[in-house]
N, C-alpha and C positions, 0 to 999 in steps of 0.2 A: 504494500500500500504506500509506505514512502517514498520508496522508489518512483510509483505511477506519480507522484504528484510532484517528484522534483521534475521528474521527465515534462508532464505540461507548466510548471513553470518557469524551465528553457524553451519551449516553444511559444510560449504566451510572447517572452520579452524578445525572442526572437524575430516574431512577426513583429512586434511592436518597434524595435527598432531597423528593418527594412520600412513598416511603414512610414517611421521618424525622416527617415532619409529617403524617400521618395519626396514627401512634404518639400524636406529643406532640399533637396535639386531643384523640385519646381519654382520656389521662392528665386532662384538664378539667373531664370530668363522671364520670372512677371516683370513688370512695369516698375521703375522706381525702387527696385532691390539692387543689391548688388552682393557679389560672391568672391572672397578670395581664398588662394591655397595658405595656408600659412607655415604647413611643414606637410612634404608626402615621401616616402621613402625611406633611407635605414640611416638611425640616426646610432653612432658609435660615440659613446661616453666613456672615456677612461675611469677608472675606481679612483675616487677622491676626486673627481671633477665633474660638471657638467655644461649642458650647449643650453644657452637662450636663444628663442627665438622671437625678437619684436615684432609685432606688427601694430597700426595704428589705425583706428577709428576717426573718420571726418567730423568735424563740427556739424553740427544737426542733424547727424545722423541719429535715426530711433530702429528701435525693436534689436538690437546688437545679441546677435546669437555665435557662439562661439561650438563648434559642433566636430567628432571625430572619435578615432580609436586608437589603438596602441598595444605593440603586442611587444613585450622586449624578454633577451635570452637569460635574463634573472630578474631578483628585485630590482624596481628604479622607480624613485618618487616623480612624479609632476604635477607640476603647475600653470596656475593659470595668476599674473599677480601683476599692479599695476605700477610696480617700478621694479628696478632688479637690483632686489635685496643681495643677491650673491655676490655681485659687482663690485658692493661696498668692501674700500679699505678696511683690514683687520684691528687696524689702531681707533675705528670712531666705533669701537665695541665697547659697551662698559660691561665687568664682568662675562666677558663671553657673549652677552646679549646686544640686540640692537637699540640705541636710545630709541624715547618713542617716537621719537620726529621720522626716523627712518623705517620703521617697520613697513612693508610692504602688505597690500590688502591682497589677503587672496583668494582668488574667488574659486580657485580650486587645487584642492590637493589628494590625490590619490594615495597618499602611504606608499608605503612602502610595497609594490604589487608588481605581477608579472605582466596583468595583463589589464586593461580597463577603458572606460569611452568616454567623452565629455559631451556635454549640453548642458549648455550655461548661458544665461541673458546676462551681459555684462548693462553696467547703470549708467555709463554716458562714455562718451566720446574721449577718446584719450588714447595713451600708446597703454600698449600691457606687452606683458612678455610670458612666452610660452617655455619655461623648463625641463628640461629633463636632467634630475640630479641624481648624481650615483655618490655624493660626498658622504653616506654612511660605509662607503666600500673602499678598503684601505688594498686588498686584493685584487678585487676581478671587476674586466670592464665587461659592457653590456651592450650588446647591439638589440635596437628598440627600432621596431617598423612599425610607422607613425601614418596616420594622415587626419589632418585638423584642416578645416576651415572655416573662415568667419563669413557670416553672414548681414547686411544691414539693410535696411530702407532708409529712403531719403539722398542726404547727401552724398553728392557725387565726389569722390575718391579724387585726391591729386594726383 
């Protein structure tokens, strides 16, 4: 009986997210959307480092949908966050931590996971960066196949 019911609730979220993503392709060629790639392909992280990927949002833009998957060959955290917190010099750390002027909002973080997908309404316009960090792995790097795209209405893109 377990069994049968974990089976239909991978097939529920299954079809659910094919239908998620029919939705958001169509949203690419309506009227007054617009669609970019923001990471597709194999993304290699060395242990103890990882890759940001920025991408930016137009002024007036609305509905900002952040949409994708990710399958990497061990644990790797990501995110989704509106300035890059990684970036920051080691020395503006107080005790190990970030002051709070710097802390980064994030609007999404996976833990520590092999495999996992985003869909996220980000809240206005701005740049945000998209992480993948392996800085809990002092060992082994991780190659992580990615594909994230943003999605907006309204304004048009520089």
């Amino acid at each position: 009986m377990g069994a049968t019911v974990v089976l239909i609730v991978l097939v529920v979220a299954a079809i659910g997210g094919i239908l998620g993503l029919g939705f958001l392709n169509s949203l690419s060629s309506a009227p007054g959307w617009h669609s970019f790639t923001v990471v597709n392909g194999l993304v290699s992280v060395p242990a103890g480092r990882y890759h940001n990927y920025p991408f930016s949002v137009p002024s007036g833009a609305t509905s900002i949908i952040v949409n994708g998957t990710f399958s990497a060959s061990g644990d790797i955290d990501v995110l989704v966050a509106d300035q890059p917190a990684y970036d920051l010099p080691p020395q503006i750390t107080v005790g190990g931590k970030l002051p709070d002027s710097q802390i980064a909002n994030h609007y999404y973080d996976s833990g520590q996971v092999t495999v996992g997908s985003l869909n996220m309404v980000l809240p206005r316009a701005g740049t945000y960066y998209l992480v993948f960090s392996n800085m809990f792995s002092s060992a082994s790097s991780k190659n992580v196949e990615s594909t994230v795209n943003l999605y907006f209405y309204g304004a048009s893109p520089t």
